[in-house]
N, C-alpha and C positions, 0 to 999 in steps of 0.2 A: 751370314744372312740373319736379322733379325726377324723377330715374329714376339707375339704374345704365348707366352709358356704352355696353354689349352692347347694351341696350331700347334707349336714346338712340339710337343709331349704325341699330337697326330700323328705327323708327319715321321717323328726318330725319337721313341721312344725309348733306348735307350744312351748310356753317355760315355766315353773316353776314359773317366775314370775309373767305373765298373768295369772295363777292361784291363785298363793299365795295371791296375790292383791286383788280377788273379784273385779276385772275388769267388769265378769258378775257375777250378783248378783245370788243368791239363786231361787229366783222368776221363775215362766216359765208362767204365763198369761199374767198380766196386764203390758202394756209398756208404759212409762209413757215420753210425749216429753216434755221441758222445754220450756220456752219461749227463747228469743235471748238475746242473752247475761247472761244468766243464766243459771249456771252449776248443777248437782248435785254432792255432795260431799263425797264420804267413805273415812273412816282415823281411822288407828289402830296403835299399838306401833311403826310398821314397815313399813306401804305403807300410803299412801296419793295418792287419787284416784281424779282426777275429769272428768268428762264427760259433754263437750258441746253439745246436740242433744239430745237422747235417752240413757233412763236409760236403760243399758243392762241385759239382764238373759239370764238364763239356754236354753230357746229356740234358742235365738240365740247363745249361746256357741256350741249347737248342731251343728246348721245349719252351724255354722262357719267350724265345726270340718270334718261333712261330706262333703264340701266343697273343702277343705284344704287335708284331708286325702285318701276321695273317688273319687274325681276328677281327668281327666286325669291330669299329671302332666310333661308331654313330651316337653313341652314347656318351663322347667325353663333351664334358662340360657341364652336362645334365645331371647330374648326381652332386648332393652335398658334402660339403668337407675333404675338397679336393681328391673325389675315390673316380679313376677311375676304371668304366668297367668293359673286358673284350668277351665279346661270344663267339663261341667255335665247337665245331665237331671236334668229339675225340678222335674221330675217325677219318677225319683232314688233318690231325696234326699226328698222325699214325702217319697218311700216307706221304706228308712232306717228311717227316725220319725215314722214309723210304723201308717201311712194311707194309708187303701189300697181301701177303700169302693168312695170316692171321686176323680174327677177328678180335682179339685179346685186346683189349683199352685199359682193363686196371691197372696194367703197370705205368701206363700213364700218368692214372692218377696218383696211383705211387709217388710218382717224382714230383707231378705238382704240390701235392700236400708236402713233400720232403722242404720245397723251397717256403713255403708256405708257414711252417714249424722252425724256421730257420729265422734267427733274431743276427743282424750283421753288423759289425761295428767297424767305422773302419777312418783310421787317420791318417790324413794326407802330410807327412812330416815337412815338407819345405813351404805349407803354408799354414801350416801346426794349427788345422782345421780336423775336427769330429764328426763324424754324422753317425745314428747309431737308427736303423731301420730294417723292417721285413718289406721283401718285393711284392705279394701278394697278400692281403686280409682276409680275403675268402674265394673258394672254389667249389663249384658246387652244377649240379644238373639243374636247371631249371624249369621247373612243370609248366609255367607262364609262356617262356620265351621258346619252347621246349630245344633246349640247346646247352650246351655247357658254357656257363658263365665264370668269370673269373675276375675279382675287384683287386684291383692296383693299393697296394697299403697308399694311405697319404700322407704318410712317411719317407716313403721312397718318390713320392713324387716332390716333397719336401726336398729332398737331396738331389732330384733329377733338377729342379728348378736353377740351382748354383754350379750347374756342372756343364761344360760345352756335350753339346747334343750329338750324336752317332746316327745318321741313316743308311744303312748298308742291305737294306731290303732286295734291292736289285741282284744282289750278288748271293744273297742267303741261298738259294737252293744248290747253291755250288758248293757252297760252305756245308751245308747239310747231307751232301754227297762224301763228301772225303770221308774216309777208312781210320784215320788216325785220330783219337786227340789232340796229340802232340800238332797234328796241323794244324788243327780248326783251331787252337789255340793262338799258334804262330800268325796265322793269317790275320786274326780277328786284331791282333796285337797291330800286324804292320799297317791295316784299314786305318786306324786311327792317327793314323801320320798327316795332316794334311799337306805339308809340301813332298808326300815319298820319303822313302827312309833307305838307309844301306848300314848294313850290319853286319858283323862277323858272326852265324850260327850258331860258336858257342855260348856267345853273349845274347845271342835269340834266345837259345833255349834256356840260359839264366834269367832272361827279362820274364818269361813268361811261367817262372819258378820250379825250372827242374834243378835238383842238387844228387851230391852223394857222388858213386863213386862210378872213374872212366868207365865201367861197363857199363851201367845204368845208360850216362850220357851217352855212349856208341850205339845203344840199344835206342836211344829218343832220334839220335842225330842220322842215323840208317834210315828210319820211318820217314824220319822228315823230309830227309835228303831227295827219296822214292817217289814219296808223294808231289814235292814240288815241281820235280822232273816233268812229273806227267800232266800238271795243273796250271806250270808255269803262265801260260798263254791266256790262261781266264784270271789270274789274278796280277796281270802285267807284271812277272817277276822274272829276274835273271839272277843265274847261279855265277858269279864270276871266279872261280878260280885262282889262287892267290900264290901258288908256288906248281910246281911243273910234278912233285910227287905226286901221283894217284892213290898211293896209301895213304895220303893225309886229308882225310877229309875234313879235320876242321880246321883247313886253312880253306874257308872259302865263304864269301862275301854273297849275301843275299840282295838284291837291289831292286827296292818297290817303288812304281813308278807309278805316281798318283790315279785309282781307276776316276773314268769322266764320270761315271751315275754315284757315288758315295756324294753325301751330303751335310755339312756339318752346320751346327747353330748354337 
C-alpha cells in the first residue's frame, strides 16, 4: 500500500529492517551500558549492527513500540524538521507491560532515556547501505500538555522513510503478554514475513541472534518451544515436527501463516 511517509510513519511506525537487524536483542533484563567510545557489536550474513550507549532489548522494543503505537499521535506533521512527537502516560505504558500492582514509573524512564542515549549504526550488507541514527531526541514530562511527551530523532525518521513499514499494533498486546524474550523476539521476527514464513528453530533462533553453546541454545529453544505451544493460535503458528524422535527438539519446523490485521507499507 502506498501512502505519503507523515500517514506511513501514523499508521506503522516502525520497519522490517529494525527488526530483521536485532537492533533490540533478544534479552529483556539485564541492560548493559558501554564505556565511551565503545560500541557493542551484532553482525550476521546480512546486517551489521553497532550501538554506541546501551545494548538494547526486548524491553525496550516494548516500550518503544507502546510508545510509538499507543501514544497520541495528533501531532505528526506539525513539528518542524521531521520530529515527530507521541504523548502518553507513564502509567499506560506501565500498564500495557502489564504492571499493575506498583506505582513505580522511573524505571520507565530509565529505559527510555537508555534508548534515547543510544546512537545506532547500522548496515544493510546486500545493499551496502548505512544509516547511523538515535530513535528518540527527547523525553520529557510536559507542564503544558501535562503528559509525558516523547520526540521521534529525525534521524530515525530519516531511516524509517527508506525502509518498508511494519504495523503490527493489532497484535501488540499479545506480544507484550508473553513471558520470554526469546519469543517476543521470535514472533516479531516471523511478523515481518509478508507471504508467511517456515523455518527450522534453530535457524529461528540464529536469525534472531542467539549463539554459543548447545546448552545456552536448549535453554532458548525449551522457552521458545513452551511459549509457542501455548500461543500458537494468536499468532497463527504450527509446530511441525520433522523426525518421530521426541528428544530431538530441534528437528522441528515453525510455520507462520500470514495474520489478516499486520499491515505493511
Amino acid at each position: 500500500m502506498k501512502m505519503n511517509n507523515i500517514t506511513r510513519f501514523t499508521a506503522a511506525p516502525t520497519s522490517v529492517a529494525e527488526i530483521k537487524s536485532n537492533i533490540f536483542s533478544y534479552h529483556t533484563k539485564q541492560t548493559v551500558e558501554f564505556k565511551r567510545d565503545e560500541a557493542f557489536v551484532y553482525e550476521d550474513e546480512n546486517w551489521k549492527v553497532e550501538l554506541l550507549g546501551y545494548k538494547l532489548n526486548q524491553i525496550h522494543r516494548d516500550i518503544l513500540d507502546i510508545v510509538l503505537f499507543f501514544g497520541d499521535n495528533s501531532w505528526d506533521g506539525k513539528l518542524e524538521g521531521n520530529r515527530f512527537m507521541r504523548t502518553i502516560s507513564l502509567c499506560k505504558i506501565k500498564e500495557h507491560l502489564g504492571y499493575v500492582s506498583s506505582n513505580n514509573t522511573n524505571w520507565i524512564i530509565k529505559k527510555i532515556q537508555e534508548i534515547q542515549q543510544t546512537l545506532i549504526a547500522l548496515t544493510d550488507k546486500t545493499k551496502k547501505e548505512k544509516w547511523t541514527f538515535a530513535a528518540i531526541e527527547t523525553a520529557k514530562h510536559s507542564e503544558k500538555l501535562n503528559t509525558y511527551a516523547v520526540i521521534i530523532h529525525p534521524l530515525y525518521y530519516t531511516f524509517f522513510t527508506s525502509q518498508i513499514a511494519l504495523n503490527y499494533s493489532y497484535y501488540l498486546k499479545d506480544i507484550l503478554a508473553l513471558q520470554h524474550g526469546v519469543t517476543k523476539a521470535a514472533i516479531r521476527y516471523l511478523l515481518t514475513h509478508q507471504a508467511g514464513h517456515q523455518i527450522n528453530i534453530d535457524k529461528l533462533l540464529h536469525k534472531i541472534g542467539i549463539r554459543g553453546t548447545e546448552r545456552n541454545i536448549r535453554k532458548h529453544r525449551a522457552n521458545l518451544l513452551q511459549e509457542l505451544e501455548e500461543t500458537k493460535d494468536k499468532f497463527n503458528i504450527a509446530l511441525i515436527k520433522t523426525t518421530t524422535d521426541k528428544r530431538k527438539t530441534s528437528d522441528i519446523t515453525i510455520k507462520y501463516t500470514k495474520l489478516p490485521k499486520i499491515q505493511f507499507y
